[in-house]
C-alpha positions in Angstrom: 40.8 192.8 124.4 37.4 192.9 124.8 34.8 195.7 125.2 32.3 195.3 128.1 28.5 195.5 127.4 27.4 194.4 131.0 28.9 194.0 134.5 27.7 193.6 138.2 27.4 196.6 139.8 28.1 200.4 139.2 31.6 201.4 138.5 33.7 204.0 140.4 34.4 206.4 137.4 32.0 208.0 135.6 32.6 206.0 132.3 29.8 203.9 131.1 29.6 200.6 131.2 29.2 200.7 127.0 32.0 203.3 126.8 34.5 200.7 128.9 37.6 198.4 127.1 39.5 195.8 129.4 42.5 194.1 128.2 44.1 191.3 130.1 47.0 189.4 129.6 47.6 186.6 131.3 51.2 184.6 131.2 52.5 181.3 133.5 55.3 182.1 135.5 58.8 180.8 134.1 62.2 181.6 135.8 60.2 183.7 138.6 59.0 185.9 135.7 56.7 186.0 132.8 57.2 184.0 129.5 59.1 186.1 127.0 56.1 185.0 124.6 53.7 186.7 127.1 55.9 189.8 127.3 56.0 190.2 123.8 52.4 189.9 123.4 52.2 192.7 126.6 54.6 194.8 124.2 52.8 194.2 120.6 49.3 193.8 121.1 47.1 196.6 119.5 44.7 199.0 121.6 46.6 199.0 124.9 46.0 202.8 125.3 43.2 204.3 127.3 42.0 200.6 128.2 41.6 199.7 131.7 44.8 196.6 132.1 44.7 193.8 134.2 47.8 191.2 134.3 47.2 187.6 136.1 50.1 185.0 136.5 49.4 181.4 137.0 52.3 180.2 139.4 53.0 176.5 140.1 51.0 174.8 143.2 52.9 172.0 144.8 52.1 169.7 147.6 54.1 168.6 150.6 52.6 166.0 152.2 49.1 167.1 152.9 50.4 171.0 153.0 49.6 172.8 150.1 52.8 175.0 149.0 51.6 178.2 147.2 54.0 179.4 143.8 56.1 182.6 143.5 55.4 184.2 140.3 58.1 186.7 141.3 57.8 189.7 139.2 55.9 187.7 136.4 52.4 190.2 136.2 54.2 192.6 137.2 56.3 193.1 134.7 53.2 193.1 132.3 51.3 195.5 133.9 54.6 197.6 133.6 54.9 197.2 129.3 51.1 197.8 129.4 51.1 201.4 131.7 54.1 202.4 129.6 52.2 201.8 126.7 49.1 203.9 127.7 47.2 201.4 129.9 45.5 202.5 132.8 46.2 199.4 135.4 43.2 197.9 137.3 44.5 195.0 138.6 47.5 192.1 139.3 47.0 188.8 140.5 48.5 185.5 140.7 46.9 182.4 140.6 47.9 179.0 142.0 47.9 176.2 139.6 49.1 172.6 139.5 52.6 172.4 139.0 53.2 170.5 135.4 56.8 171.2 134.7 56.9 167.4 134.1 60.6 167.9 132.8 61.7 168.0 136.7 59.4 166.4 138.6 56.4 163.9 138.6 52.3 165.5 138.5 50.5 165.7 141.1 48.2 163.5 142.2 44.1 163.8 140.9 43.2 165.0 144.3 45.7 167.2 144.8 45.1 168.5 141.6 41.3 168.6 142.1 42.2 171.0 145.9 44.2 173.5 143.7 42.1 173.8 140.6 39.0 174.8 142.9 41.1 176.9 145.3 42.2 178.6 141.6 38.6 178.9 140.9 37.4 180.6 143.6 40.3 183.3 143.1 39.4 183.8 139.7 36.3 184.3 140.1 36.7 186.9 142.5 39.1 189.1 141.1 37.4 189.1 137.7 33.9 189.8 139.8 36.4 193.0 141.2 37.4 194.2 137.6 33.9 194.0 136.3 32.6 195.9 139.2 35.0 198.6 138.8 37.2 197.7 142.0 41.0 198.0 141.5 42.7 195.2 142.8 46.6 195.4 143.0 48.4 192.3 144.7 51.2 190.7 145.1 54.1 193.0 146.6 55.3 190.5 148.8 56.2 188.2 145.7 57.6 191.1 143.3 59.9 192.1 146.4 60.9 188.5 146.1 60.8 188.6 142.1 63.5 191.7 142.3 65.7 189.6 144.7 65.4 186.8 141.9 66.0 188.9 138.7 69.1 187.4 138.2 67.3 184.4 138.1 64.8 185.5 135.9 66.9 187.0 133.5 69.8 184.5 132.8 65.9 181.9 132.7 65.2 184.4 129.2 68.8 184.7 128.1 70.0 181.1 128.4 67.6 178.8 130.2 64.8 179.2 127.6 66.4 178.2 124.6 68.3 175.4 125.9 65.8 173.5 127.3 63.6 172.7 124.3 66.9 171.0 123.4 66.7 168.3 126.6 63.4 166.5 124.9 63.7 163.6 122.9 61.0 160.8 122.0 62.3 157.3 123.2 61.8 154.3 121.2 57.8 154.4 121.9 57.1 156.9 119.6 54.5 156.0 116.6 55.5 159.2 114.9 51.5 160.4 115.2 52.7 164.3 115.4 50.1 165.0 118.3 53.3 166.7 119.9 53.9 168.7 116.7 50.6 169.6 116.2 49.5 170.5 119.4 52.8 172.7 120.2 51.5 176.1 120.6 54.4 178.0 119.2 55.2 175.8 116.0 58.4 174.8 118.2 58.1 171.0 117.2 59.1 169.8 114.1 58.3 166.3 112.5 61.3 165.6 110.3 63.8 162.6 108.9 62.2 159.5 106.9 61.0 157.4 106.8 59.2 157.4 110.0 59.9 160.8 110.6 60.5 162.0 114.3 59.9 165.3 116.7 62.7 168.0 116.4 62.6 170.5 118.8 63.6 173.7 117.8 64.7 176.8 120.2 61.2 178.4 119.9 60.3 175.7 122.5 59.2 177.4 125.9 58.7 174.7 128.2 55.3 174.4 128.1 55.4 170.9 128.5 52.1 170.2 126.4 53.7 167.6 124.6 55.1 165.9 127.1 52.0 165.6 128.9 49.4 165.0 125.9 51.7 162.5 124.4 49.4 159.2 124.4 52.5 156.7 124.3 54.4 158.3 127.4 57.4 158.7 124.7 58.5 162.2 125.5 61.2 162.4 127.8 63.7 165.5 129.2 67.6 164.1 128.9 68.8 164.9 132.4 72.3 163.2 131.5 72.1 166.2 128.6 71.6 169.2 131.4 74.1 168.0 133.1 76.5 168.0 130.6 75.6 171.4 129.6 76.2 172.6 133.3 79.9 170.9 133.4 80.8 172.2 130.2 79.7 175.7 131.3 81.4 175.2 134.7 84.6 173.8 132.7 84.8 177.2 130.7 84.3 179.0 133.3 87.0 177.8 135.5 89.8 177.9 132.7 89.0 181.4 132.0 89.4 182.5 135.4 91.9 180.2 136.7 92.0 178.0 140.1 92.2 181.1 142.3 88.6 182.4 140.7 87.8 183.8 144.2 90.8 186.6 143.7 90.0 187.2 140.1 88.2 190.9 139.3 84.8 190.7 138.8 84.9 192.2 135.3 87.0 188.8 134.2 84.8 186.7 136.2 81.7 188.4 133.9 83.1 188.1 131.1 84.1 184.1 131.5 80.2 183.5 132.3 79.4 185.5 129.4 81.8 183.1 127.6 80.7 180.1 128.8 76.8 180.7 128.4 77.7 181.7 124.9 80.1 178.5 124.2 77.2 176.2 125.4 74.5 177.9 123.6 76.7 177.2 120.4 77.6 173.5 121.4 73.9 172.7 122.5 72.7 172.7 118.8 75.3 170.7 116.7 74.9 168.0 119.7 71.4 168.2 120.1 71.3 167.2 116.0 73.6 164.2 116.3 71.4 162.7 119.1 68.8 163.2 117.4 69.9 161.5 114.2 71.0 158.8 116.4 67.9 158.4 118.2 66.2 157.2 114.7 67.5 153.9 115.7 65.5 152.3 118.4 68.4 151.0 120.4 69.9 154.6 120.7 66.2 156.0 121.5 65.8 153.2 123.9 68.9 154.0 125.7 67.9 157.8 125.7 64.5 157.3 127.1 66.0 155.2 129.9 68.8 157.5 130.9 66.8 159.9 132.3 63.7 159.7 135.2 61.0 161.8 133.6 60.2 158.7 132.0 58.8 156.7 135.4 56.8 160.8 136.3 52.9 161.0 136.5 52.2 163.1 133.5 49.7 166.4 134.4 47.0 167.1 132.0 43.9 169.5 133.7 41.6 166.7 134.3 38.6 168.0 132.1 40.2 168.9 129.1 41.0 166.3 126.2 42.9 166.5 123.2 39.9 168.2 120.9 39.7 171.1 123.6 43.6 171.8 123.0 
């Protein structure tokens, strides 16, 4: 939060410029929705009431060709401006942002130029809506997208119940790790772990959310996402699943068919962490880690890292 001293131009209400408090929260878009980390923060965060709000969503730009693909942050600032009006906010403004695409874990970075098209596109955006706030100007956009985001909630909400805390569990560090922690130390939510002797090796723990900061700041390339691992999770989910429900799913009621992908989600989120440990204790010797590193394609992918900021800005 941060209290305004100066702005350009007169506001539309009668409250000075000295009297006025903005709070923003800003969250990247996961699962077509914001990070539960960000929504927390929406929900927690101290002097929410009687500020002027303002939500923004950084969505993930992607290139096809020469055509420049915008993101869908689905409902992602919307659902923040909602925890912050519930919570006494008055809402000023929503806005999603295009930014390079670094979810590393599925596909490769973008190239620098590409890169350099949507960073100054993103620029140009920012500036202007934060030029709108500061001015006093509402700006609410996005319905096009939250329509979309509603559509998707299913999406978005099995993405927070069982996507998030499985995929932390698809990194490991291939047999080109030094063991220099960078990935540990860098993680922004304390989700990495440096443990086992007596080179000791990153462990990551269910607080990972995908950030993909240590993949991409890694200096060695060592950090890959198993693929071979999701899709073991996937079968074994589909496996449960179909025994629950039988052959002739399609005539089950839907109650049974709920409660067998209730089951199945559960089953793998229980099976994903005794598994996840015995690879990693295997991948402490370097044939194993080799053989992980190379059974996946994340580890041939252009890593992204915003082209002006190094490891000391982090």
């Amino acid at each position: 939060m941060a209290s305004i001293s100066g702005r350009v131009g007169e506001p539309r209400t009668p409250t000075t410029a000295s009297d006025r408090r903005l709070l923003g929260v800003l969250t990247p878009t996961h699962g077509f929705t914001a990070t539960w980390a960000s929504i927390v923060h929406a929900a927690t965060t101290p002097g929410v009431r009687g500020a002027e709000v303002f939500t923004v969503a950084t969505r993930a730009g992607w290139f096809v060709g020469s055509a420049r693909l915008p993101g869908l942050e689905g409902t992602a600032a919307w659902l923040l401006a909602l925890v912050l009006v519930m919570r006494g906010g008055h809402l000023v403004g929503v806005r999603a942002i295009d930014m390079p695409s670094n979810w590393t874990a599925l596909h490769w970075g973008l190239s620098a130029s590409h890169v350099a098209e949507i960073e100054e596109a993103a620029a140009v955006r920012a500036k202007t809506f934060a030029q709108s706030i500061l001015e006093g100007r509402r700006q609410l956009t996005g319905g096009l997208s939250l329509t979309a985001g509603l559509l998707l909630a299913p999406v978005s909400l099995l993405y927070l119940a069982l996507a998030r805390p499985l995929l932390g569990k698809l990194f490991v560090a291939d047999e080109r790790c030094t063991s220099c922690a960078l990935c540990a130390k860098h993680c922004p939510f304390g989700a990495v772990h440096m443990i086992g002797g007596p080179r000791k090796r990153p462990y990551w723990t269910s607080s990972c959310e995908s950030c993909m900061r240590c993949m991409n700041v890694c200096p060695e390339r060592a950090i890959q996402a198993n693929w071979p691992l999701a899709a073991a999770q996937t079968w074994v989910m589909l496996a449960i699943y179909a025994a629950v429900t039988g052959a002739e799913s399609a005539t089950v009621e839907l109650t049974t068919q709920v409660l067998a992908f209730i089951a199945a989600c559960v089953a793998v989120l229980c099976m994903t962490g005794p598994v996840y440990w015995v690879a990693w204790r295997l991948s402490r010797l370097g044939a194993v880690a080799w053989l992980l590193g190379h059974m996946t394609p994340t580890r041939l992918f252009r890593r992204y890292r915003e082209p002006e900021t190094n490891l000391r800005d982090i």
